[in-house]
C-alpha positions as CSV (number, residue, x, y, z in Angstrom):
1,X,-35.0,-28.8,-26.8
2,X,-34.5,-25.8,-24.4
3,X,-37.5,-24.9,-22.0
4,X,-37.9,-21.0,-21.4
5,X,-40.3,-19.9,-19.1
6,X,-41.6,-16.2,-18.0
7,X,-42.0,-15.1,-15.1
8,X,-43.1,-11.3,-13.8
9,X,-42.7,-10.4,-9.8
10,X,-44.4,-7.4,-8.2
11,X,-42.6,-5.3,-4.7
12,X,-44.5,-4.9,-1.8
13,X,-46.4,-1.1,-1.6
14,X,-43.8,0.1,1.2
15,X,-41.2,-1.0,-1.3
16,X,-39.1,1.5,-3.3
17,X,-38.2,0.1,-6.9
18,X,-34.4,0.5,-6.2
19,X,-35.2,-1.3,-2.8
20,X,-36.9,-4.3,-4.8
21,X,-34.4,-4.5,-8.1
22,X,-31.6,-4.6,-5.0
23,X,-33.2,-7.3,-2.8
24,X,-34.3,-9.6,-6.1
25,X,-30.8,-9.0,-7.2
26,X,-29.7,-10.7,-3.8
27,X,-32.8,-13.2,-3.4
28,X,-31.4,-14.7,-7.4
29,X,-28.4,-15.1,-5.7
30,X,-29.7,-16.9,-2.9
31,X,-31.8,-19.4,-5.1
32,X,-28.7,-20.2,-7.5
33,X,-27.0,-21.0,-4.1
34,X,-29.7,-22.9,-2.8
35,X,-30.7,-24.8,-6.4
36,X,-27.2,-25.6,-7.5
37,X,-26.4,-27.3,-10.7
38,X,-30.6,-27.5,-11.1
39,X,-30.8,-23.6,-11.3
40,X,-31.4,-22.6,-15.0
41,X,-29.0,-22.1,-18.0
42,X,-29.7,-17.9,-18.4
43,X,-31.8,-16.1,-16.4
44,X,-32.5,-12.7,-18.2
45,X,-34.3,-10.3,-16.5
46,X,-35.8,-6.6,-17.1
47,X,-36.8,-4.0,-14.7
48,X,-40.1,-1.6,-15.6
49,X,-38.5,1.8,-15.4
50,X,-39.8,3.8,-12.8
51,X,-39.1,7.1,-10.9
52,X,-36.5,6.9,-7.8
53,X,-38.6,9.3,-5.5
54,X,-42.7,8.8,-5.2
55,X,-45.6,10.6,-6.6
56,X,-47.3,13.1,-4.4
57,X,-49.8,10.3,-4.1
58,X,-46.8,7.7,-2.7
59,X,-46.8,5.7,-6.2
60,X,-43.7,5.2,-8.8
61,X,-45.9,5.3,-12.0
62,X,-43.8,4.3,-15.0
63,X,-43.8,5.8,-18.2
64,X,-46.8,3.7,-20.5
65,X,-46.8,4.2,-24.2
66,X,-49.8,2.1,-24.9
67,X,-52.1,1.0,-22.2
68,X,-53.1,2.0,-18.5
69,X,-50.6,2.4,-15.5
70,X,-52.6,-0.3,-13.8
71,X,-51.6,-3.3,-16.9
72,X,-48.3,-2.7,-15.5
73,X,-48.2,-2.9,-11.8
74,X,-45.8,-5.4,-12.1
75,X,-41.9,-4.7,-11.4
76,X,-40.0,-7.0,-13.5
77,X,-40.0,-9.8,-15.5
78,X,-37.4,-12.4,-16.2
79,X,-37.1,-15.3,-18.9
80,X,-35.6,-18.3,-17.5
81,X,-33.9,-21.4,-19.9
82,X,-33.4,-24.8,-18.8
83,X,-32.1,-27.0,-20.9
84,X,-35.3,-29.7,-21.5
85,X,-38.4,-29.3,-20.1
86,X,-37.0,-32.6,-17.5
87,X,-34.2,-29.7,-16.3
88,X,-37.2,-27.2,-15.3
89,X,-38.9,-29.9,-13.3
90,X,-36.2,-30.7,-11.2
91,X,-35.7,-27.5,-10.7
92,X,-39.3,-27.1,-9.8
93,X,-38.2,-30.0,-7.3
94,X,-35.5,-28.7,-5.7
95,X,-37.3,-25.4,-4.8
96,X,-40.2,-27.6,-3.4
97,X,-37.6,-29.4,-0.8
98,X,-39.2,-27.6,2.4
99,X,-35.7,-26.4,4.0
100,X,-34.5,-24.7,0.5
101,X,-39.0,-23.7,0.3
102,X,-38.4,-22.1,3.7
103,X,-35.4,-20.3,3.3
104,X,-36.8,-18.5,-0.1
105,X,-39.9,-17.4,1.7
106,X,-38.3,-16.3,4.6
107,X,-36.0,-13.8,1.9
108,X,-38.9,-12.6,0.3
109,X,-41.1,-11.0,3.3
110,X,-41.1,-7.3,2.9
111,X,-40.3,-6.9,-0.4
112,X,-42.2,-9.0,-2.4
113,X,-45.8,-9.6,-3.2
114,X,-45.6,-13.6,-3.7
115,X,-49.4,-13.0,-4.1
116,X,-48.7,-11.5,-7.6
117,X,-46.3,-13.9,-9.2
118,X,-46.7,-15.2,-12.4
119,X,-45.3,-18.0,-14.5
120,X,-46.0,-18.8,-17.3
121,X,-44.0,-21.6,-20.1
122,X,-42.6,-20.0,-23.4
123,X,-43.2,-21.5,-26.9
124,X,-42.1,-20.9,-30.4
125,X,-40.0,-17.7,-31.1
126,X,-41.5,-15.6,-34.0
127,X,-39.3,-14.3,-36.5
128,X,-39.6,-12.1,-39.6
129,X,-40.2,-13.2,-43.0
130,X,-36.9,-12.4,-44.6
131,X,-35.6,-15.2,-46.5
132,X,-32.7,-17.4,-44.4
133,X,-28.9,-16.5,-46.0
134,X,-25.8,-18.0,-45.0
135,X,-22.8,-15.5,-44.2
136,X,-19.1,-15.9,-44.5
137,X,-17.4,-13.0,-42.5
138,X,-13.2,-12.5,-42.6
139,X,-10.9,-9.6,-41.5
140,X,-8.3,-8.3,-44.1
141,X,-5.5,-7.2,-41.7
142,X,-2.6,-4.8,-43.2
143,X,0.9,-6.4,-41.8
144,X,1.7,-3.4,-40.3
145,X,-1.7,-1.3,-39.3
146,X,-4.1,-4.5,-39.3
147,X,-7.0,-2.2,-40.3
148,X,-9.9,-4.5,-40.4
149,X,-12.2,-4.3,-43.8
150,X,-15.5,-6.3,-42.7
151,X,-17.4,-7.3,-45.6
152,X,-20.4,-9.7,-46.1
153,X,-21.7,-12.0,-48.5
154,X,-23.6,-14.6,-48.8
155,X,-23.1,-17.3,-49.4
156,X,-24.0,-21.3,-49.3
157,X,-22.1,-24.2,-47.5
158,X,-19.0,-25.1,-48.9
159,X,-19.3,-29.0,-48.2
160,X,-22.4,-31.3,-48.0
161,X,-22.7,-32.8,-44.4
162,X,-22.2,-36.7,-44.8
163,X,-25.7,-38.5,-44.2
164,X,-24.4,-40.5,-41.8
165,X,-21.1,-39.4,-40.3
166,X,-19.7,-40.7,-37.4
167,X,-20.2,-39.2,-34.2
168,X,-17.0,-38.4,-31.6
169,X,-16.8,-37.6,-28.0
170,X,-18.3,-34.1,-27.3
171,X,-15.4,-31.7,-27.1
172,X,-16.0,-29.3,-23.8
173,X,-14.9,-25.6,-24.0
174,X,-13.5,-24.0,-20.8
175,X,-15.5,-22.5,-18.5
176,X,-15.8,-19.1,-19.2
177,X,-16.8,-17.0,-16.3
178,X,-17.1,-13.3,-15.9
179,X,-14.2,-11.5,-14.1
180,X,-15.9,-11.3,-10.5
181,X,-16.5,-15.3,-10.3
182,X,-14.5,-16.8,-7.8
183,X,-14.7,-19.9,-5.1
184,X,-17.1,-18.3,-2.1
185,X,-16.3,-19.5,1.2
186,X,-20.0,-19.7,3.4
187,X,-21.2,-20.1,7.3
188,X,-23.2,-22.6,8.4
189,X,-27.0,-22.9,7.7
190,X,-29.2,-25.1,8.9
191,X,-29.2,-27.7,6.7
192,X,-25.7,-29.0,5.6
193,X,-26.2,-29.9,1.7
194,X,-26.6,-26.1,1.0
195,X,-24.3,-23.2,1.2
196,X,-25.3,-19.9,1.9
197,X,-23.2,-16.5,1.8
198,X,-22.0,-15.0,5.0
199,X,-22.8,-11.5,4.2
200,X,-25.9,-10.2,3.1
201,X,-24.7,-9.1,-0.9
202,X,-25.0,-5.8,-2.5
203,X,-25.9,-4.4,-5.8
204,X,-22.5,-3.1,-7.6
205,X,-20.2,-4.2,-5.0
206,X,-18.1,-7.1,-5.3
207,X,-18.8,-10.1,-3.4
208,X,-18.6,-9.8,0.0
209,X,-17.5,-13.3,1.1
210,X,-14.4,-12.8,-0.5
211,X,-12.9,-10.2,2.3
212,X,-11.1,-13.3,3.8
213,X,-7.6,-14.3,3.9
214,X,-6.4,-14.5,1.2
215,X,-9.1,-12.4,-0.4
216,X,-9.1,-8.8,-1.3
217,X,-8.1,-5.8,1.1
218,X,-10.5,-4.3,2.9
219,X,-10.6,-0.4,2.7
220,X,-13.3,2.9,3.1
221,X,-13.3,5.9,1.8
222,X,-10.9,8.5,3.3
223,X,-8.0,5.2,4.2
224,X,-4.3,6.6,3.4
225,X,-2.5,3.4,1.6
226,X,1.4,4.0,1.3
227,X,1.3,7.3,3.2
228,X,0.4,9.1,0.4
229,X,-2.9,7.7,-1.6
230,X,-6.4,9.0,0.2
231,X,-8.9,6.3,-1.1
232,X,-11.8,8.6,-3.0
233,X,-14.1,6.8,-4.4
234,X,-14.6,3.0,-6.2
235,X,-13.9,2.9,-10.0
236,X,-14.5,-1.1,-10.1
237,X,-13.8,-4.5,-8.8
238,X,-13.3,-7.8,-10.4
239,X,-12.5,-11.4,-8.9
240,X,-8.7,-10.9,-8.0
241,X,-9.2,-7.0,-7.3
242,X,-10.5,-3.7,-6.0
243,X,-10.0,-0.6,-8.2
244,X,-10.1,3.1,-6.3
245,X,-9.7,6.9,-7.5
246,X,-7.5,8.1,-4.7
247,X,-5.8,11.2,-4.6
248,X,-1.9,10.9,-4.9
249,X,-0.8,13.4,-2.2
250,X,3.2,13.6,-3.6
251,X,2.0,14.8,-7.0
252,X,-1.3,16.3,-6.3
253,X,-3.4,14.5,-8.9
254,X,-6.1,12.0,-9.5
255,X,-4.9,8.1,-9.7
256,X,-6.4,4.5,-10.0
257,X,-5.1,2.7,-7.6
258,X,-6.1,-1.5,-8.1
259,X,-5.3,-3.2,-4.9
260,X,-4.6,-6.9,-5.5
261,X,-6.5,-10.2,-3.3
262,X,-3.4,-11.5,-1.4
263,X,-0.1,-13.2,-2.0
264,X,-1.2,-12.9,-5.8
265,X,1.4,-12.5,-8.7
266,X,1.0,-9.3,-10.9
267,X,1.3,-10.6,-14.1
268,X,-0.6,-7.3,-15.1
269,X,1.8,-5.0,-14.1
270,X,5.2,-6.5,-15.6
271,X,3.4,-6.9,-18.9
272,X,2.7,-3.0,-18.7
273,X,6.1,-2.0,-17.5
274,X,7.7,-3.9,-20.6
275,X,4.9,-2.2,-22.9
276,X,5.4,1.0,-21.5
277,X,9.2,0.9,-21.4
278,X,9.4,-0.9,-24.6
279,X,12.7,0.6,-26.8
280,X,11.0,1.6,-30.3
281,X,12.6,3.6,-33.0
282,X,9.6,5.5,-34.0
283,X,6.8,6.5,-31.7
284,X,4.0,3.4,-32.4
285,X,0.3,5.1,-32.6
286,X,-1.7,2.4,-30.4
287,X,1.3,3.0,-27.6
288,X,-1.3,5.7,-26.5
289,X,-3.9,3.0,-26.0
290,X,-1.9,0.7,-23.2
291,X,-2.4,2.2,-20.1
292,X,1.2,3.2,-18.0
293,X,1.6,1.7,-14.5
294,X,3.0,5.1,-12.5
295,X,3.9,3.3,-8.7
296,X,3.8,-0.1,-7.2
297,X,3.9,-1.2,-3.6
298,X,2.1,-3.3,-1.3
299,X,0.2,-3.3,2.2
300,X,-0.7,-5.5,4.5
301,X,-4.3,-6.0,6.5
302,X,-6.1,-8.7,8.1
303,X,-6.4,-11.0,4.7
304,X,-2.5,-10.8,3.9
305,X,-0.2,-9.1,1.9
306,X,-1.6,-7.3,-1.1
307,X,0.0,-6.1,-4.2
308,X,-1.0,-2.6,-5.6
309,X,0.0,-0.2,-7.8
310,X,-1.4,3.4,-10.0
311,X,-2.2,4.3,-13.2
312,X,-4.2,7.3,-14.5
313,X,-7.4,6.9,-14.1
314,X,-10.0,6.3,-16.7
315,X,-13.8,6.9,-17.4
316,X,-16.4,3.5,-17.3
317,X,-15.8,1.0,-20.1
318,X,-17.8,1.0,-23.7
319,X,-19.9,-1.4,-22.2
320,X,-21.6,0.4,-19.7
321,X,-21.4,3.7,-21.7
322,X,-22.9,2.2,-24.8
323,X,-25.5,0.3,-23.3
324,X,-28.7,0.5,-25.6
325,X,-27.5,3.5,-26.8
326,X,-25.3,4.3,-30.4
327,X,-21.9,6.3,-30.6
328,X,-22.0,9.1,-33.4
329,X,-20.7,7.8,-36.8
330,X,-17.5,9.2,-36.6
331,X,-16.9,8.9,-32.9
332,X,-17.4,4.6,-33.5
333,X,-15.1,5.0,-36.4
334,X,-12.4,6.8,-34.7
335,X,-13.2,4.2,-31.7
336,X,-12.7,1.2,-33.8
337,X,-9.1,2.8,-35.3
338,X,-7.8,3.3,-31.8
339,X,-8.4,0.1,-30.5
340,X,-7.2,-1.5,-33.7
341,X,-4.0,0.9,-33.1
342,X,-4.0,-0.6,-29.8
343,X,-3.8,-4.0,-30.3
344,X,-1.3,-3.5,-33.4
345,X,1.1,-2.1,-30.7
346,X,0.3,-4.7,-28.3
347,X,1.7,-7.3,-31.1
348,X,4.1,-5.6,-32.5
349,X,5.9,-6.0,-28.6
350,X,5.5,-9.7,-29.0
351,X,2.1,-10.0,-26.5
352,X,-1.2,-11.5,-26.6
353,X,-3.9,-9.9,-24.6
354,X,-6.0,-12.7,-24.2
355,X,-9.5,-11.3,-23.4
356,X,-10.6,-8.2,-25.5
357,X,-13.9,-7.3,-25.3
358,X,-15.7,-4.0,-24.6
359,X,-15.9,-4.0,-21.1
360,X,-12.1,-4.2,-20.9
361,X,-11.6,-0.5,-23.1
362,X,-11.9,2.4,-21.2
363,X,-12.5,5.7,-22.5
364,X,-10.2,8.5,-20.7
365,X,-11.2,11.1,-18.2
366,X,-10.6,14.9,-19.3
367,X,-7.5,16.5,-18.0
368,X,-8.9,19.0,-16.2
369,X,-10.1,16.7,-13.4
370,X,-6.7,17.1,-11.3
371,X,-7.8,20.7,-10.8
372,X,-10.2,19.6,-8.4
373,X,-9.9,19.1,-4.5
374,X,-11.5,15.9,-3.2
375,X,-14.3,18.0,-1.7
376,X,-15.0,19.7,-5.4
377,X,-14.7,16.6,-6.6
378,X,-17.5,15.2,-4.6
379,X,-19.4,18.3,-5.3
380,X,-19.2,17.9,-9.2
381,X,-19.9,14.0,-9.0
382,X,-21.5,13.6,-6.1
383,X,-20.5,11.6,-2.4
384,X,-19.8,7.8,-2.5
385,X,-22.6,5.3,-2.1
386,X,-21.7,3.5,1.0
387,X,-23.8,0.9,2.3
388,X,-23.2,-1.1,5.9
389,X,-22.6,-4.5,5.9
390,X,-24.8,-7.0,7.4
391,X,-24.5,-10.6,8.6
392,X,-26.7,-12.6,5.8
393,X,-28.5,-14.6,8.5
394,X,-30.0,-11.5,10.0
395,X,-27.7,-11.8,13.3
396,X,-25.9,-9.0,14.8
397,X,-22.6,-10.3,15.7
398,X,-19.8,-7.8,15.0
399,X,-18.5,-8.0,11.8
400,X,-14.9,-9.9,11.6
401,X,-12.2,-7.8,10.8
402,X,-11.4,-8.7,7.2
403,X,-14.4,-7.2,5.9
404,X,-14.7,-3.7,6.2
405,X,-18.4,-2.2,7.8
406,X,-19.4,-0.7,4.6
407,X,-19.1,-1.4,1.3
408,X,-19.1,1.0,-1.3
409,X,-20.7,1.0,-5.0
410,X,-19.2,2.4,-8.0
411,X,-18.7,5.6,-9.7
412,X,-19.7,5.9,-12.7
413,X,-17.8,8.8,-14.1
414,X,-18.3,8.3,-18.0
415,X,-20.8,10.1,-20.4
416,X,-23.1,7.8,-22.6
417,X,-22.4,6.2,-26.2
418,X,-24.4,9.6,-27.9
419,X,-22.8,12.3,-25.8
420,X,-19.0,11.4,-27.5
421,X,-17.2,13.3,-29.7
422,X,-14.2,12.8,-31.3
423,X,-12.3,14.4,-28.6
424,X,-13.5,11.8,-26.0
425,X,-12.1,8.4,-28.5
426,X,-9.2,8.7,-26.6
427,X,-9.3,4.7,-25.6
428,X,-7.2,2.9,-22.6
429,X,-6.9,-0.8,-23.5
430,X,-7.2,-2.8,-19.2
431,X,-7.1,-5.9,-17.4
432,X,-3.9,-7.7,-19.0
433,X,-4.3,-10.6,-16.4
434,X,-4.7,-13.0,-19.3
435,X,-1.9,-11.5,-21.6
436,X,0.7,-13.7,-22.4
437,X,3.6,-14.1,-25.0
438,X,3.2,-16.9,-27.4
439,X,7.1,-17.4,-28.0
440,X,8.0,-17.1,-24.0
441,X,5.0,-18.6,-22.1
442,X,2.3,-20.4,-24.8
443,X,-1.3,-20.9,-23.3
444,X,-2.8,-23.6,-24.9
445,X,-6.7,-23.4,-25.8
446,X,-8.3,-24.9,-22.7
447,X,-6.7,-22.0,-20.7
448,X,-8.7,-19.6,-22.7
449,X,-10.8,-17.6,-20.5
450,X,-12.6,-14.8,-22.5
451,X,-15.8,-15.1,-22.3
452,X,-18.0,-17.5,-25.0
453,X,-19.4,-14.7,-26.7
454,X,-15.7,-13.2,-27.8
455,X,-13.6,-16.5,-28.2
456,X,-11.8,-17.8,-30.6
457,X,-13.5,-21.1,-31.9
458,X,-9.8,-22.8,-31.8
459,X,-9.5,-22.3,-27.9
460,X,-12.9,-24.8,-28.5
461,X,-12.0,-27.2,-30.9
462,X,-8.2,-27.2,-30.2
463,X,-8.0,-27.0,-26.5
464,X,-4.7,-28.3,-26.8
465,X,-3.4,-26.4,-29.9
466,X,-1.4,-23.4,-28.1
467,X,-3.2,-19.9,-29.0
468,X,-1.4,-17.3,-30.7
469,X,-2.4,-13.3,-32.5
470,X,-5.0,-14.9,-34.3
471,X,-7.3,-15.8,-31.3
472,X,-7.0,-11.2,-30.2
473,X,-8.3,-11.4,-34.3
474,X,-11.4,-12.9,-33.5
475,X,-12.0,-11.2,-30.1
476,X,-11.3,-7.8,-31.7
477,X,-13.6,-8.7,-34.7
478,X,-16.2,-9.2,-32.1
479,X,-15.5,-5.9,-30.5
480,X,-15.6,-4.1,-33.2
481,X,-18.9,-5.1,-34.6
482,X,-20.3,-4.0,-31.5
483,X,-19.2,-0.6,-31.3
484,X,-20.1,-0.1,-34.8
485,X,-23.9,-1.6,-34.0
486,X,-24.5,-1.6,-30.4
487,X,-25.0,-5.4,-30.4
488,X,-22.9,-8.1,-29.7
489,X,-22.4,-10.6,-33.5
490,X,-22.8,-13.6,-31.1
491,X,-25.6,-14.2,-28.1
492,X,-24.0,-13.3,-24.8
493,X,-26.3,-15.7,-22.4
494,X,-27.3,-19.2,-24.0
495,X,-25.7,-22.4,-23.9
496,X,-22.4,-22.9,-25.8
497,X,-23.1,-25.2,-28.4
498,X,-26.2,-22.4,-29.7
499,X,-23.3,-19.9,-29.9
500,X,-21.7,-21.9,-31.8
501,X,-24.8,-22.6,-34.3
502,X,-24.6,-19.2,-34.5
503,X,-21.0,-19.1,-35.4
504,X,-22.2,-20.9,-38.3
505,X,-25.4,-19.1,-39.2
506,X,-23.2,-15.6,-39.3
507,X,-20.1,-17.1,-40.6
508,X,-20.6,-20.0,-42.9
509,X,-19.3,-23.6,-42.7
510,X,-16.2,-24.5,-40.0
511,X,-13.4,-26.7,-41.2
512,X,-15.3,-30.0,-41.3
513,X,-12.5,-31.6,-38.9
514,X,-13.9,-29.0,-36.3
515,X,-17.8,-29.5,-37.5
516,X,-17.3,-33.8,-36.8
517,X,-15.9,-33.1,-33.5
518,X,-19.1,-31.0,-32.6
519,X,-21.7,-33.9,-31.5
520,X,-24.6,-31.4,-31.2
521,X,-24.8,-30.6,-34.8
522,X,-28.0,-32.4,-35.3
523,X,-29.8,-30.0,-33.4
524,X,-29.5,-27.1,-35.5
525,X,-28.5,-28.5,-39.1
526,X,-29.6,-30.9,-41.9
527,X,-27.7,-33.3,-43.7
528,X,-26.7,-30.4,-46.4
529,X,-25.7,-27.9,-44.0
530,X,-28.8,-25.6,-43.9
531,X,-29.4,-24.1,-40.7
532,X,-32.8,-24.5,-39.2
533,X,-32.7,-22.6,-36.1
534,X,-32.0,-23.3,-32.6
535,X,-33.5,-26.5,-31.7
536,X,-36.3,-25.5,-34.7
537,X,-37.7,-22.6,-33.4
538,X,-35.8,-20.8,-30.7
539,X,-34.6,-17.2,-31.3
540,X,-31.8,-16.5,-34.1
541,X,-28.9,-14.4,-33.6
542,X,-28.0,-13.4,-37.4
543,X,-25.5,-10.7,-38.5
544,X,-27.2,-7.3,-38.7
545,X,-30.3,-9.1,-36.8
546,X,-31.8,-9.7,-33.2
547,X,-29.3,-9.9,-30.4
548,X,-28.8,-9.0,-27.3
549,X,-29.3,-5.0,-26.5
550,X,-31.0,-4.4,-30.2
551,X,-31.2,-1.5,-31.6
552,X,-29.9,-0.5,-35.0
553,X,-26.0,-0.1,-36.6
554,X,-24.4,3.2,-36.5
555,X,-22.7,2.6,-39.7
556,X,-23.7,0.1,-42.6
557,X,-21.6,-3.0,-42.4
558,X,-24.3,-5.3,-44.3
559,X,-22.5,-5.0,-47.4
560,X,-20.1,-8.0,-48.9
561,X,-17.7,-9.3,-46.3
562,X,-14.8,-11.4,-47.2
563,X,-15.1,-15.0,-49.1
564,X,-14.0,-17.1,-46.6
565,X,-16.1,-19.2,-44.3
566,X,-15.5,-19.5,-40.7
């Protein structure tokens, strides 16, 4: 049974609260470096809102809707999940070890007031007292437009479980890790077993270690790449790249310019070229949606050769812009049709894309933004946050030359989920890294990447089945529901075999000769089928009910949805 604890930490008084959500950022960091395998399943943390410049009296009072200012002199508090209560204490253990003991302390003077921590173990997870339904969900695609109808009913399990059916070999998904997860290289520290970073990281930059050969380009603001691109600002970064707004000197406008880790194939960029050049009869509605790569070259630094290339840049993805906040009724609908669009086209050229989810759509950027020079630019959005670069074990060597001396955070150029209108659904469909073509180059199941939240349940079950349209279904299902609600269908950070309990609890019954491969079953149903909760008593995720980010759905989608089970 999974063991959650809580735990609230408190800054230091000369400690600003972006200064202390930056450092803990780090110090988490540190500790999953330090703990290994033994750090815990999900560590979900929250940060009490507070001003970014002092008082008059030197304080950052928060904003209390019941209570004093003093019951919350606290900072942030976290919810950690191990998976037994045996998992916690050996993570307890490893912590304890007085090198890994040492080396926490020593990152926590200055910033945090160890004198105020507090832990404290989580029990049973209340719930409401609406009765427990069982949901089927399907999408009813067109041939040509693949609207999606969602409907919902409910309904019970289609088979009885067998009292005592045979147990099989667990069947283990891929790993699926966010885009900026890669293999860190580290210095030496004093103790061997344990791997530290080299450089000290930073919030909303990408990781640092990985300026290396073979790793990504290093670059500042005002660098010329191709005698022609000024680098402007950072629009993002993932695992295998840096994206830029630069300004294209040759055509006087605005670009994205994604600058590749070295001597890496762009998979990315001939998909785009054959989507954007594709020979169709009649003009295809989602070809809008795929964005159209404009140059392609390369340079070459200290880490190697690096392949880059332009598009048009783009505002922040739904993700970040809808982040506990709800798009306008019509703007989500219109949303929803354009990415639909966009994946119909997509097919309709023979591609997969592999890994749709809302952090991979963009929303466009007004057209007027060319008219600005790179000082009105900066004037309108503000200077790049640069921040220097520092050796992570406080020394003051001089930095190597494949990092560059500053890093630099990035822009966030969008407008939230409630300021859209139907003129800003304009929707740019990124990262084709994982798109592939089922009838040229299959990917099998196992080579599934999307992240556990948005896969396809065959990519689990049949790792070795190759993937085809269907798996973009599911992952576009998922995306959907989201914008429409402003919560994700399926729980973003627990352990895979709860998501897919939840699969089941939203969806009805799997094909039984996917259910008998599933050795965890027991946990979270009875003999008949009926669901009784994660391990009996931790949290739900039901359609329409708690999940991650909360709040309400912009339009109703609780009515009847399709009659088929999972």
């Amino acid at each position: 049974m999974p063991f959650k604890i809580l735990l609230k930490a408190t800054r230091s008084p000369e400690t600003s609260p972006s200064t202390f959500k930056s450092r803990l950022e780090a110090h988490i960091a540190l500790v999953k470096h330090l703990t290994g395998p033994d750090f815990p399943l999900s560590h979900r943390r929250s940060y009490i809102d507070r001003p970014t410049t002092p008082s008059s009296e030197g304080t950052y009072p928060t904003t209390v809707l019941l209570g004093q200012q003093s019951d919350f002199s606290f900072d942030s508090i976290a919810e950690l999940t191990f998976e037994d209560e045996a998992a916690f204490e050996r993570f307890q253990a490893k912590v304890r070890e007085p090198e890994i003991a040492r080396l926490i302390q020593e990152d926590e003077k200055g910033w945090s007031d160890r004198g105020k921590l507090g832990i404290v173990v989580l029990g049973e997870t209340g719930h409401d007292n609406l009765p427990h339904q069982h949901y089927s969900a399907s999408i009813i695609m067109t041939r040509y437009s693949m609207l999606p109808i969602l409907r919902i009913i409910r309904k019970p399990p289609q088979w009885p479980l067998p009292r005592h059916s045979p147990l099989v070999h667990r069947v283990k998904p891929p790993i699926h890790s966010p885009a900026t997860r890669h293999n860190a290289s580290y210095s030496t520290t004093p103790h061997p077993q344990y791997q530290l970073p080299k450089y000290t990281p930073i919030d909303d930059t990408e990781y640092l270690d990985r300026y290396e050969p073979g790793g990504y380009h290093p670059i500042m603001i005002g660098d010329v790449l191709h005698s022609r691109y000024t680098i402007v600002d950072k629009l993002g970064y993932g695992g295998y790249s840096t994206v830029w707004l630069a300004r294209d000197a040759k055509l006087d406008r605005y670009v994205a310019l994604k600058v590749l880790i070295s001597d890496t194939t762009c998979n990315e960029v001939r998909v785009l070229r054959e989507l954007s050049t594709a020979n169709t009869s009649v003009h295809h509605p989602g070809r809008d949606s795929i964005p159209v790569p404009l140059d392609e070259f390369t340079v070459t630094g200290p880490n190697g050769t690096h392949t880059c290339y332009t598009m048009l840049p783009a505002r922040s993805n739904l993700r970040e812009v809808s982040y506990s906040r709800l798009f306008p009724v019509d703007v989500a609908r219109a949303l929803c049709g354009r990415l639909v669009l966009g994946v119909a086209y997509l097919h309709s050229q023979g591609y997969v894309h592999g890994d749709i989810h809302l952090r991979n759509i963009l929303s466009t950027l007004p057209t007027n933004l060319d008219n600005l020079s790179i000082e009105e630019f900066y004037t309108e959005y503000g200077n790049p946050e640069i921040y220097p670069i520092t050796l992570f074990d406080g020394s003051t060597s001089t930095l190597s030359p494949n990092v560059p001396p500053k890093a630099v955070s990035t822009l966030f150029l969008a407008i939230y989920a409630g300021e859209f209108t139907l003129q800003d659904t304009r929707i740019l469909l990124c990262d084709f890294g994982e798109t592939f073509s089922p009838s040229v180059n299959p990917r099998l199941g196992e080579d599934c990447h999307t992240p556990m939240a948005f896969c396809p349940p065959e990519a689990i079950f049949e790792p070795k089945a190759p993937l085809s349209y269907s798996a973009d279904m599911w992952s576009l299902a998922t995306a959907i529901w989201e914008i429409l609600g402003m919560q994700v269908v399926f729980s973003t950070d627990v352990p895979y075999d709860e998501v897919i309990a939840h699969w089941m609890d939203v969806l009805g019954p799997m094909p039984w000769e996917w259910f008998e491969k599933w050795d965890e079953r027991g946990r979270f149903f009875d003999e008949n089928g009926g669901y009784f909760g994660v391990d009996a008593g931790d949290a739900e995720v039901q359609a329409g009910g708690e999940a991650d980010g909360g709040g309400g759905a912009a339009v109703g989608v609780d009515g009847e949805v399709g009659d088929a089970g999972l």
